[in-house]
Structures are given as C-alpha cells and as structure tokens.
mmJSON file of the N, C-alpha and C atoms, coordinates in Angstrom:
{"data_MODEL":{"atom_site":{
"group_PDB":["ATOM","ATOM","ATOM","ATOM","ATOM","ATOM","ATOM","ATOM","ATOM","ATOM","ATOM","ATOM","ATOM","ATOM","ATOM","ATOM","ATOM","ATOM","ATOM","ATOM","ATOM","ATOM","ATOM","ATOM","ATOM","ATOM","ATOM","ATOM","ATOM","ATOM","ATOM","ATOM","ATOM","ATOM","ATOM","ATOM","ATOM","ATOM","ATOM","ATOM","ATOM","ATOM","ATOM","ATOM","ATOM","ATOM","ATOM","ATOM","ATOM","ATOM","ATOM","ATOM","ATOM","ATOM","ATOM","ATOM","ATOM","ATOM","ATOM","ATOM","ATOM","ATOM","ATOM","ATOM","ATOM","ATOM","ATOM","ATOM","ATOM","ATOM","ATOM","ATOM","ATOM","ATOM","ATOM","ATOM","ATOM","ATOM","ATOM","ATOM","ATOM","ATOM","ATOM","ATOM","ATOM","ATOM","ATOM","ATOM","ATOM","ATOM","ATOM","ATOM","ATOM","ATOM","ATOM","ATOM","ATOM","ATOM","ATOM","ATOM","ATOM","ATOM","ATOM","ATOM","ATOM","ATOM","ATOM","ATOM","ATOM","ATOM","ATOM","ATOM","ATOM","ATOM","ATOM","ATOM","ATOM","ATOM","ATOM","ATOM","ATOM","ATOM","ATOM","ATOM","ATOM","ATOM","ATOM","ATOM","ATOM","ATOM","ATOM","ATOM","ATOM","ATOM","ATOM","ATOM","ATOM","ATOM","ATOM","ATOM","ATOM","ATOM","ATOM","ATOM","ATOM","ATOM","ATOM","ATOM","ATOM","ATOM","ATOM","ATOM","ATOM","ATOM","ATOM","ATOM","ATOM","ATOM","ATOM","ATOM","ATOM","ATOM","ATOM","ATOM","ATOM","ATOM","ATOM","ATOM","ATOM","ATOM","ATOM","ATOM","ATOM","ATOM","ATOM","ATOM","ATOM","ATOM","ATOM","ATOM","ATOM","ATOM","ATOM","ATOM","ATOM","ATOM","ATOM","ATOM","ATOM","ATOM","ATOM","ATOM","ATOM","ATOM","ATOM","ATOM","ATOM","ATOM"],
"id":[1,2,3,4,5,6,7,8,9,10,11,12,13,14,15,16,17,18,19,20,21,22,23,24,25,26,27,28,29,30,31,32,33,34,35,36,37,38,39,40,41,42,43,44,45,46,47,48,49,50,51,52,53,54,55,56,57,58,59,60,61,62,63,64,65,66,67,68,69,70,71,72,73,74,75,76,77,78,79,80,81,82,83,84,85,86,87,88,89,90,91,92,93,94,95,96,97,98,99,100,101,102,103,104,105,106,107,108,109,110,111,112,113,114,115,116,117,118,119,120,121,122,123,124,125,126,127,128,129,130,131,132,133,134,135,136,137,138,139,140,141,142,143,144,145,146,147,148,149,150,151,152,153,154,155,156,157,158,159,160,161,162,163,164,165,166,167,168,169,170,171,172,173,174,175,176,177,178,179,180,181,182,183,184,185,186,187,188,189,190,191,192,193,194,195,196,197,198],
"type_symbol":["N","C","C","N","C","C","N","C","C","N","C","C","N","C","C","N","C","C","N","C","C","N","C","C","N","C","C","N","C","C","N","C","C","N","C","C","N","C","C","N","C","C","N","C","C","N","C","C","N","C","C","N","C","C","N","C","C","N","C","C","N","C","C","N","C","C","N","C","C","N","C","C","N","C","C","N","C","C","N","C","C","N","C","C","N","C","C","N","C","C","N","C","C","N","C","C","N","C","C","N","C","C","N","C","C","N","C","C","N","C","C","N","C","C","N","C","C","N","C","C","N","C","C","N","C","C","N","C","C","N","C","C","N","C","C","N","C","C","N","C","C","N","C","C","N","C","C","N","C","C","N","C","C","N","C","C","N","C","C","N","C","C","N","C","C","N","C","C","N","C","C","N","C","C","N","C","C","N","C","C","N","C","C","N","C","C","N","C","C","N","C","C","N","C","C","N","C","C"],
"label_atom_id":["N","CA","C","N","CA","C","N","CA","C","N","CA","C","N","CA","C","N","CA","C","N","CA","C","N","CA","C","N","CA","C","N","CA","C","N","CA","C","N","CA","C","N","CA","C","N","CA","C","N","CA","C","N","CA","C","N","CA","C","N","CA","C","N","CA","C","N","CA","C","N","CA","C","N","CA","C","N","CA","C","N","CA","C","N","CA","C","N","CA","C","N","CA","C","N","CA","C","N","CA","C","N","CA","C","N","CA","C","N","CA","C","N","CA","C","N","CA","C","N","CA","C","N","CA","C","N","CA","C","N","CA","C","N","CA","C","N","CA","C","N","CA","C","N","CA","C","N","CA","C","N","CA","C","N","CA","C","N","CA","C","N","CA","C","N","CA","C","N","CA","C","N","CA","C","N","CA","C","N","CA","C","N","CA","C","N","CA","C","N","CA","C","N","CA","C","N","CA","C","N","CA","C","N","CA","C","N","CA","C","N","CA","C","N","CA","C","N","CA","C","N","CA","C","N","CA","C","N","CA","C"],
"label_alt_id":[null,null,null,null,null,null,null,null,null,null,null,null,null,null,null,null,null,null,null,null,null,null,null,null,null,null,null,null,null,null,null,null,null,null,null,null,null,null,null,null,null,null,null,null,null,null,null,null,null,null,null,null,null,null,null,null,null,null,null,null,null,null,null,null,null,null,null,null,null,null,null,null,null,null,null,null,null,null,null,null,null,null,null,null,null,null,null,null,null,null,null,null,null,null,null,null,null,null,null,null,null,null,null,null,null,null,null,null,null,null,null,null,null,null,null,null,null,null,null,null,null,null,null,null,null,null,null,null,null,null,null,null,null,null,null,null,null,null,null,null,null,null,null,null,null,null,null,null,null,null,null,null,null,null,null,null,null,null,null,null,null,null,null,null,null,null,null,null,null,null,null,null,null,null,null,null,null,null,null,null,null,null,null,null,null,null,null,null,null,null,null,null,null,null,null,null,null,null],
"label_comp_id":["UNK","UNK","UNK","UNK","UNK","UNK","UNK","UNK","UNK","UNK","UNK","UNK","UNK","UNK","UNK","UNK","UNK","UNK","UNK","UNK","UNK","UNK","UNK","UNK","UNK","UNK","UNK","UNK","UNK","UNK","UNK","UNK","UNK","UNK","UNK","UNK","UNK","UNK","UNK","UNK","UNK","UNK","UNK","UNK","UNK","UNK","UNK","UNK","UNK","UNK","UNK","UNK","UNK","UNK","UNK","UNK","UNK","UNK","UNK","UNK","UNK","UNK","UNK","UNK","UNK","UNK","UNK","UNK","UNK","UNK","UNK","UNK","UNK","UNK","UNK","UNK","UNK","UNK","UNK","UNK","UNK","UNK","UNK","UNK","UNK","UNK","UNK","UNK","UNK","UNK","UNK","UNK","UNK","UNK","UNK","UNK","UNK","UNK","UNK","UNK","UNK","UNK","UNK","UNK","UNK","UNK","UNK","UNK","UNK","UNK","UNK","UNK","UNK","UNK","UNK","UNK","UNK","UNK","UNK","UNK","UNK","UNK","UNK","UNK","UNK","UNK","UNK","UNK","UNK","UNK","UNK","UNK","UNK","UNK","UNK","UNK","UNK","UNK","UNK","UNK","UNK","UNK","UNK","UNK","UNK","UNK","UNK","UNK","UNK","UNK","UNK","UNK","UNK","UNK","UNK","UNK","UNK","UNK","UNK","UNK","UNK","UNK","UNK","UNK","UNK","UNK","UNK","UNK","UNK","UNK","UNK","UNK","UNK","UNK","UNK","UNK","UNK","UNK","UNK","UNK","UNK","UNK","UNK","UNK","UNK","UNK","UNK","UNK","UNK","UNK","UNK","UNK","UNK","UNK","UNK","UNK","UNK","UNK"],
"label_asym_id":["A","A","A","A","A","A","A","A","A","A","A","A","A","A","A","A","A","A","A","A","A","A","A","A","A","A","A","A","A","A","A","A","A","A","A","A","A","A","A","A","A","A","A","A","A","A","A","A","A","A","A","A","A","A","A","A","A","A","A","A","A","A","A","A","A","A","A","A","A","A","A","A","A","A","A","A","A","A","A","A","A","A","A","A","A","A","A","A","A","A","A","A","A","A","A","A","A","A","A","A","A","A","A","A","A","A","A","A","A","A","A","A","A","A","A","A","A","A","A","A","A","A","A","A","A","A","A","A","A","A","A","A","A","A","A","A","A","A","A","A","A","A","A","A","A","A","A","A","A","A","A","A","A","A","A","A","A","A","A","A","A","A","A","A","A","A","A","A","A","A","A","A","A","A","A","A","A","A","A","A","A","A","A","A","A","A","A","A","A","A","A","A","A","A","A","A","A","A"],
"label_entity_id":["1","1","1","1","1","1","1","1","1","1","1","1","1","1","1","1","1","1","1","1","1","1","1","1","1","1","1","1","1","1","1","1","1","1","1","1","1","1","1","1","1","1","1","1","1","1","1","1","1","1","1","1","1","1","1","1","1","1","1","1","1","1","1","1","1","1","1","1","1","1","1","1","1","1","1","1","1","1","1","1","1","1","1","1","1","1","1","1","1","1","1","1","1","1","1","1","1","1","1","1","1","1","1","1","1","1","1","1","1","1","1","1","1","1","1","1","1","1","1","1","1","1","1","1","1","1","1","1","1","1","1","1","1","1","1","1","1","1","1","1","1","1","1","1","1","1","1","1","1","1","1","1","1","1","1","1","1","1","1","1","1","1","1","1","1","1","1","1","1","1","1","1","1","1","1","1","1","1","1","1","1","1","1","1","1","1","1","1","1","1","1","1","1","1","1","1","1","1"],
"label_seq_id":[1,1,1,2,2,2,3,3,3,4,4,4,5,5,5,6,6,6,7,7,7,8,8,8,9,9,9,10,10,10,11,11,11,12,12,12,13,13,13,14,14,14,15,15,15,16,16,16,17,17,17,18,18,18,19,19,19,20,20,20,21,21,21,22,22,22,23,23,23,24,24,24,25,25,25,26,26,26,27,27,27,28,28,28,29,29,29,30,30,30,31,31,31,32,32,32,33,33,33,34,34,34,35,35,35,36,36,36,37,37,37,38,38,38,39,39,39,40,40,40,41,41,41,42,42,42,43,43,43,44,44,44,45,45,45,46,46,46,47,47,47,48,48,48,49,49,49,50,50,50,51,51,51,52,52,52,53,53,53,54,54,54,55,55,55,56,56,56,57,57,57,58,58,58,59,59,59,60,60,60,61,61,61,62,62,62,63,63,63,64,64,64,65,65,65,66,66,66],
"pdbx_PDB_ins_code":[null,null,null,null,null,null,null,null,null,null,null,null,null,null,null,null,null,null,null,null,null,null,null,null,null,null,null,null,null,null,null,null,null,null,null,null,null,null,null,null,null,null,null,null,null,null,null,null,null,null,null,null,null,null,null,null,null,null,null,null,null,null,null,null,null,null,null,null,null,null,null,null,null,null,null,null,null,null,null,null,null,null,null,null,null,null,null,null,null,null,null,null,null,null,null,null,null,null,null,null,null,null,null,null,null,null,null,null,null,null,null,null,null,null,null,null,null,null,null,null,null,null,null,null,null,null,null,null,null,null,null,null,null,null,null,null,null,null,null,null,null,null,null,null,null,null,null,null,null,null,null,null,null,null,null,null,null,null,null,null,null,null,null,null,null,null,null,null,null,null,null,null,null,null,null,null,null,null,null,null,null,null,null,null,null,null,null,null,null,null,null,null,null,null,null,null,null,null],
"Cartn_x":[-9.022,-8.159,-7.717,-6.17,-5.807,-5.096,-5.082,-3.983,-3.618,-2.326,-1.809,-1.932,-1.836,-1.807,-0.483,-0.699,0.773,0.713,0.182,-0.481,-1.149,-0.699,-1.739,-2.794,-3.883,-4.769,-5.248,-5.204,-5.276,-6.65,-7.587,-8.401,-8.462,-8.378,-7.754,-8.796,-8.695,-9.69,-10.229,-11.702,-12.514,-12.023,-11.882,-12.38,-11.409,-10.501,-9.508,-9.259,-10.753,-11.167,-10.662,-11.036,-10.844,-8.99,-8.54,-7.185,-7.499,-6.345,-6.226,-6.524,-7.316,-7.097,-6.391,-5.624,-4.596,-5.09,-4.948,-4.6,-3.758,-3.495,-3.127,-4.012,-3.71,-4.634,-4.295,-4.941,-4.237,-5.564,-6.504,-6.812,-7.451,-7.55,-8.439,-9.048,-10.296,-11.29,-11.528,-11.636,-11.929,-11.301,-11.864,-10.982,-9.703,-8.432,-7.448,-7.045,-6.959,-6.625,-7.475,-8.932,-9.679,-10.472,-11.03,-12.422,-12.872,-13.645,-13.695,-11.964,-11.556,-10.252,-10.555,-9.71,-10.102,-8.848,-9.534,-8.44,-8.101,-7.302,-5.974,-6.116,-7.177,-7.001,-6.239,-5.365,-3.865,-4.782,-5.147,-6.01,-6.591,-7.519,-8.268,-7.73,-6.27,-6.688,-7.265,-8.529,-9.494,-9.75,-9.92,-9.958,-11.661,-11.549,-12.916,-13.114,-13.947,-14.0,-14.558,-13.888,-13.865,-14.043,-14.502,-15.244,-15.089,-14.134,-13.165,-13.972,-13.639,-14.411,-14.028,-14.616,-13.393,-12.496,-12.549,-11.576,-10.725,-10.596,-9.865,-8.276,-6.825,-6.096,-4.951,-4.698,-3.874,-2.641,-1.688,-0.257,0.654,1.628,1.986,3.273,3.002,4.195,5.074,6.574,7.157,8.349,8.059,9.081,8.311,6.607,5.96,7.181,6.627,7.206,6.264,6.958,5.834,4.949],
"Cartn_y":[-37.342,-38.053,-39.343,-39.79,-40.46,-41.272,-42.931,-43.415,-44.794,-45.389,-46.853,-47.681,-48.837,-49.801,-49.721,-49.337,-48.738,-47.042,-46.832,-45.364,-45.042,-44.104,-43.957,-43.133,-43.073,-42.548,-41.861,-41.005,-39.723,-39.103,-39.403,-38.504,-37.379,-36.067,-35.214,-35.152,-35.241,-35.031,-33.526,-33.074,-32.261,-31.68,-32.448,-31.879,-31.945,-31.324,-31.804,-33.116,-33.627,-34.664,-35.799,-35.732,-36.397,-36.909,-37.712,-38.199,-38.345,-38.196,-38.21,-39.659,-39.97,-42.105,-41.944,-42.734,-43.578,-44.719,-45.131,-46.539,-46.764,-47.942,-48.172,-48.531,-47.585,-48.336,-49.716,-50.838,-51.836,-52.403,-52.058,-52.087,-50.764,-50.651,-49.718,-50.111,-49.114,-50.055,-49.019,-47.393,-46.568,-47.008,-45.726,-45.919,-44.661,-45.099,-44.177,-43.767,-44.936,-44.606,-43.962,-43.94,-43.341,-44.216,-43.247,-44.388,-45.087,-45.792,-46.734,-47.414,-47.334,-48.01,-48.983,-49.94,-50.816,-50.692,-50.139,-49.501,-50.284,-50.24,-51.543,-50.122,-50.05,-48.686,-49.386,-48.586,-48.907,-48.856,-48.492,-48.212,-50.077,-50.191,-51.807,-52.901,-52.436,-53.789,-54.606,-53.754,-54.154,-53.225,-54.207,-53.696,-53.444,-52.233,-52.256,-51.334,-51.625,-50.52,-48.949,-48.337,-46.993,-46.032,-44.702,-43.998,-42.828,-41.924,-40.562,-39.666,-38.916,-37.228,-36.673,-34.941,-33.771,-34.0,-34.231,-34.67,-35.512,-36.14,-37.303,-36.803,-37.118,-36.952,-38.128,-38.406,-39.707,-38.762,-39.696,-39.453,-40.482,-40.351,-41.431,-42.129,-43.207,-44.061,-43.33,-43.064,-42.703,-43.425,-45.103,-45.98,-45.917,-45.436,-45.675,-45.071,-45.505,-44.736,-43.15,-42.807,-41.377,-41.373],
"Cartn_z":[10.081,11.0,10.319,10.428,9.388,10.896,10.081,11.606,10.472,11.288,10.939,12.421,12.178,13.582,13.86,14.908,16.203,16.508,16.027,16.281,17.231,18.197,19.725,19.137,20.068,19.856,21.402,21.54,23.035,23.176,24.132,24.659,25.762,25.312,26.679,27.583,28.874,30.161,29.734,30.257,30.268,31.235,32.63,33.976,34.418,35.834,36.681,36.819,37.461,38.497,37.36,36.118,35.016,34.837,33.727,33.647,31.525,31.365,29.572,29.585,28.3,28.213,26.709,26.998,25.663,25.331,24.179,23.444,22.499,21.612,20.263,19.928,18.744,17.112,16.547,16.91,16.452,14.924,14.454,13.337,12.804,11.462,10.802,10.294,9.856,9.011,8.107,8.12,7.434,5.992,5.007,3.363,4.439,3.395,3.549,4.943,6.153,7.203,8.302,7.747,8.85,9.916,10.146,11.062,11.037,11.404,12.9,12.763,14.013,14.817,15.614,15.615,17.217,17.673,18.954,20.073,21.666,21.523,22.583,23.963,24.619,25.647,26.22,27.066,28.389,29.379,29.741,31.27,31.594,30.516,30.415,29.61,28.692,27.83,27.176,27.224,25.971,24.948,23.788,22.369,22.003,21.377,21.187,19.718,19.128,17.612,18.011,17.523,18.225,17.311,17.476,16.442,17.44,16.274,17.58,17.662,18.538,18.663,18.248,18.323,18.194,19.658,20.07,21.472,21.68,20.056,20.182,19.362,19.131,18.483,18.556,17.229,16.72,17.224,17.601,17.777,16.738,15.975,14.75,16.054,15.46,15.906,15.257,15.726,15.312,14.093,14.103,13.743,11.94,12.121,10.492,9.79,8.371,7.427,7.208,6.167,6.046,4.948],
"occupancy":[1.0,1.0,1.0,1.0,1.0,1.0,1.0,1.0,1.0,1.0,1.0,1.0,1.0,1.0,1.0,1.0,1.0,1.0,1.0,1.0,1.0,1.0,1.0,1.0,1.0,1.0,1.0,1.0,1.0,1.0,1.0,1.0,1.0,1.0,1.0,1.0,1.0,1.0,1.0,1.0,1.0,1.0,1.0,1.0,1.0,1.0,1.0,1.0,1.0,1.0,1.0,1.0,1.0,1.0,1.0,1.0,1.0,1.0,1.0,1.0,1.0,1.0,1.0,1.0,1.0,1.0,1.0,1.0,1.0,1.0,1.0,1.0,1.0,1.0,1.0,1.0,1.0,1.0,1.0,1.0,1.0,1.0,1.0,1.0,1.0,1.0,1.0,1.0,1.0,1.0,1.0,1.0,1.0,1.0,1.0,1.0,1.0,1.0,1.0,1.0,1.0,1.0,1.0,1.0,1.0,1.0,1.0,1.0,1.0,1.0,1.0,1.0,1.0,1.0,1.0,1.0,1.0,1.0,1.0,1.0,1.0,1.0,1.0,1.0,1.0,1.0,1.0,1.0,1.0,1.0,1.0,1.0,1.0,1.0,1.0,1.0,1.0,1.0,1.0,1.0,1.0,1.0,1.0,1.0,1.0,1.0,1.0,1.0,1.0,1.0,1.0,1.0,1.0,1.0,1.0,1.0,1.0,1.0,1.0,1.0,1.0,1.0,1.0,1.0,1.0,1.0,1.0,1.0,1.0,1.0,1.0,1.0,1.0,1.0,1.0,1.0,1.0,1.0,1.0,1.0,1.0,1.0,1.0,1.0,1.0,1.0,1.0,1.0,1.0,1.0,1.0,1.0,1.0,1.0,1.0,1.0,1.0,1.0],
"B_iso_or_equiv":[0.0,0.0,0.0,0.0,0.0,0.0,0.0,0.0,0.0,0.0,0.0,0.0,0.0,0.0,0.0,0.0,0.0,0.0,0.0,0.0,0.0,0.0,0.0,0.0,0.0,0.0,0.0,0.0,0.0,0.0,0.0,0.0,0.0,0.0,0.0,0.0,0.0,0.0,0.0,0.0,0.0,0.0,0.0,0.0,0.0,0.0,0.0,0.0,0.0,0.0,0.0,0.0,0.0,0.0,0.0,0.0,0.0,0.0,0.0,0.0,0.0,0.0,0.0,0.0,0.0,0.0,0.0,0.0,0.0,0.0,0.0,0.0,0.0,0.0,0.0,0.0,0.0,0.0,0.0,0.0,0.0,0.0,0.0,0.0,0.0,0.0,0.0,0.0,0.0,0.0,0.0,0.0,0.0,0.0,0.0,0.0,0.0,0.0,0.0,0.0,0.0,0.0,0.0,0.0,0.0,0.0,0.0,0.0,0.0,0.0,0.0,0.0,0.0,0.0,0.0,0.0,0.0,0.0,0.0,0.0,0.0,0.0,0.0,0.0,0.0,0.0,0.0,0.0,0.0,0.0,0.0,0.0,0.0,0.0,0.0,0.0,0.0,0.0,0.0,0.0,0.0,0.0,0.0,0.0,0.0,0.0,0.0,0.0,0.0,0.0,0.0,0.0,0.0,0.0,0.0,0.0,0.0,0.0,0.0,0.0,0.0,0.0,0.0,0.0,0.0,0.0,0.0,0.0,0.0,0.0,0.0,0.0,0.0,0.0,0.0,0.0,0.0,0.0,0.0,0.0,0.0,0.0,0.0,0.0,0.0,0.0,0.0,0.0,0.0,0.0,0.0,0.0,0.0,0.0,0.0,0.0,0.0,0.0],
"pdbx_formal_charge":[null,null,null,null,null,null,null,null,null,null,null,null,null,null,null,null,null,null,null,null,null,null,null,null,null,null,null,null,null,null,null,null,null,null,null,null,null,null,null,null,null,null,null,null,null,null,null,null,null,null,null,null,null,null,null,null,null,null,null,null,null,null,null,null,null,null,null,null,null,null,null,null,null,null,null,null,null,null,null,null,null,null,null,null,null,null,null,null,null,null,null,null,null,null,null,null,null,null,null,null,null,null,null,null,null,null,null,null,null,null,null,null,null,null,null,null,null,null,null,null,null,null,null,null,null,null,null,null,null,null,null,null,null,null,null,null,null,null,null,null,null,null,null,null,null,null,null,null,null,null,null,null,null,null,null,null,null,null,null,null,null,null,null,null,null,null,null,null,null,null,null,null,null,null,null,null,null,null,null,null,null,null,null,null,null,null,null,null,null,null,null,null,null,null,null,null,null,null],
"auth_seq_id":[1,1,1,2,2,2,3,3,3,4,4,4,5,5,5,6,6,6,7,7,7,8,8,8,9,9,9,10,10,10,11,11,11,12,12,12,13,13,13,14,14,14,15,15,15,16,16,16,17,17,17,18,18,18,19,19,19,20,20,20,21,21,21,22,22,22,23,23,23,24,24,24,25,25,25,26,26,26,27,27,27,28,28,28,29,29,29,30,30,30,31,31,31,32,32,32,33,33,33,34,34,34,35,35,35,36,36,36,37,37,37,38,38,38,39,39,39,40,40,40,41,41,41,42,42,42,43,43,43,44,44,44,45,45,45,46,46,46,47,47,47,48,48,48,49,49,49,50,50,50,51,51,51,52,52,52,53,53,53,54,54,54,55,55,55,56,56,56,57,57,57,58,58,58,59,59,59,60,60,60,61,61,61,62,62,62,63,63,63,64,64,64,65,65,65,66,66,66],
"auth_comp_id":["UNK","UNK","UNK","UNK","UNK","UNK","UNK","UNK","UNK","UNK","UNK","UNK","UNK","UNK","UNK","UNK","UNK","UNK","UNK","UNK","UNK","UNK","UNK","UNK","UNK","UNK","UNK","UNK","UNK","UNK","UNK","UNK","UNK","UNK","UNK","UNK","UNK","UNK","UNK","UNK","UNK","UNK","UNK","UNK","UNK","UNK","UNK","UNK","UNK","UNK","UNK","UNK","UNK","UNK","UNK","UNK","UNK","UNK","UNK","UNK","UNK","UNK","UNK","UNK","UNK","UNK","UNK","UNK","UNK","UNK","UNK","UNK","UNK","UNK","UNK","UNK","UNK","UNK","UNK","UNK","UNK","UNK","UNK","UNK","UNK","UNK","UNK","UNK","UNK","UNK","UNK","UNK","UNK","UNK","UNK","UNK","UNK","UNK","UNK","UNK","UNK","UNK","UNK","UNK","UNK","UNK","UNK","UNK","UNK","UNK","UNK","UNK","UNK","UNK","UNK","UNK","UNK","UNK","UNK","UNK","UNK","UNK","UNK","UNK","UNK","UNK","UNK","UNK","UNK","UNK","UNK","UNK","UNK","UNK","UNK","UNK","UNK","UNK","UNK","UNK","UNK","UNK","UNK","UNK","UNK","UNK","UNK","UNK","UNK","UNK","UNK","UNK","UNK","UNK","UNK","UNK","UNK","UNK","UNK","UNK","UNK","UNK","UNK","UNK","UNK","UNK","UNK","UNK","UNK","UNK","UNK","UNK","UNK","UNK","UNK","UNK","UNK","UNK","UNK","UNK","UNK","UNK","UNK","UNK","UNK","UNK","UNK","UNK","UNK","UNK","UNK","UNK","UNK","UNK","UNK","UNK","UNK","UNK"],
"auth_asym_id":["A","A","A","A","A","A","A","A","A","A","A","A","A","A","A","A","A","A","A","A","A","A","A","A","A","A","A","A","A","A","A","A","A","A","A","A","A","A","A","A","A","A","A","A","A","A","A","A","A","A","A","A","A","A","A","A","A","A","A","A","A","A","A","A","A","A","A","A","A","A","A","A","A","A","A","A","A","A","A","A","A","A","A","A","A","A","A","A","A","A","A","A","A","A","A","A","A","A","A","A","A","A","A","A","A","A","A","A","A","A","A","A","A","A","A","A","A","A","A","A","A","A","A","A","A","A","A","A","A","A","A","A","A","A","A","A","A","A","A","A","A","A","A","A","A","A","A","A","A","A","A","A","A","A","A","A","A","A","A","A","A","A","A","A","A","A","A","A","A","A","A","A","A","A","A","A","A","A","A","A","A","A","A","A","A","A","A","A","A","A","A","A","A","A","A","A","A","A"],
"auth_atom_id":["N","CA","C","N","CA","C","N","CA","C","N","CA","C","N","CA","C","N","CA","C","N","CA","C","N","CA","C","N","CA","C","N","CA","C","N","CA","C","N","CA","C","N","CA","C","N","CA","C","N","CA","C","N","CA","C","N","CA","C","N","CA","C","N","CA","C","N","CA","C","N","CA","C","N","CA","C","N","CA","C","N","CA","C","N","CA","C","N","CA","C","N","CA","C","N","CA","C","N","CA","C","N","CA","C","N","CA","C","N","CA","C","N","CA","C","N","CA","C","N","CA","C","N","CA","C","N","CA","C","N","CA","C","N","CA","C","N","CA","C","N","CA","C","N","CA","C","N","CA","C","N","CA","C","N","CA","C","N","CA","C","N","CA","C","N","CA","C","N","CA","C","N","CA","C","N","CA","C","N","CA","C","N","CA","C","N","CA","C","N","CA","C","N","CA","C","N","CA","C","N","CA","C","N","CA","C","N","CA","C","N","CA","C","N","CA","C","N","CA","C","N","CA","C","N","CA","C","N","CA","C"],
"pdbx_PDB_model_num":[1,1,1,1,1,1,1,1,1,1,1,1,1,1,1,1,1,1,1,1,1,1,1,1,1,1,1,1,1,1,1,1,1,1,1,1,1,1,1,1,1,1,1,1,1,1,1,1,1,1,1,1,1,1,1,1,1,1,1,1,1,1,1,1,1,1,1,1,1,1,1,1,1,1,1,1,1,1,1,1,1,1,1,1,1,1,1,1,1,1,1,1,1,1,1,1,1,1,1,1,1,1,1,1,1,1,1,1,1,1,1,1,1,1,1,1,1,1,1,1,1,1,1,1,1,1,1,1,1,1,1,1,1,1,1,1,1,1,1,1,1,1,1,1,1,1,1,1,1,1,1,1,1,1,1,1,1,1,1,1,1,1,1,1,1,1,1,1,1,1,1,1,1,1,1,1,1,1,1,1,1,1,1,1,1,1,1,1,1,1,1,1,1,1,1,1,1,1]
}}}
C-alpha cells in the first residue's frame, strides 16, 4: 500500500449497522510511500498515526502527479 499527502484513505463497514470511515493522508512515514500515515478522519477531525488493514484502501488524489 503506497499513498502521498492528499490521498484518502477508506475503511469499508463490516456490518449494515456499520458506515465506511474516510480520511486524508496528510503525512507518511513509511520508506516509499507506505505505512504508518497520519490520518485527518472526516467523521472527527482528528489526526492520528495510523497503521492500515486488509480493510483499508488508499484512493489517489486525483490532482498527484503519477
């Protein structure tokens, strides 16, 4: 899993009862774009260093370069 800052980052709900959570990637720390992120969640507004699942999937800003 590879990301840049401005890059969402999507967790899909398990359950009905459940809702997807979003954020931005607003730092990286991995080599070469990986893991740990600190993630800007929408729901709270707080940033926190984050470390994905298999449940997790980067979406690219679309404005990066390639």
């Amino acid at each position: 899993m590879q990301a840049k800052p401005g890059d969402r980052i999507v967790i899909r709900a398990h359950t009905i009862a459940e809702h997807d959570r979003d954020g931005e990637i607003v730092e990286v720390h991995g080599p070469d774009g990986g893991p740990p992120f600190v993630v800007r969640w929408a729901d709270s507004d707080h940033a926190v260093l984050f470390f994905p699942g298999p449940d997790a999937a980067v979406v690219h800003y679309e404005g990066s370069p390639s």
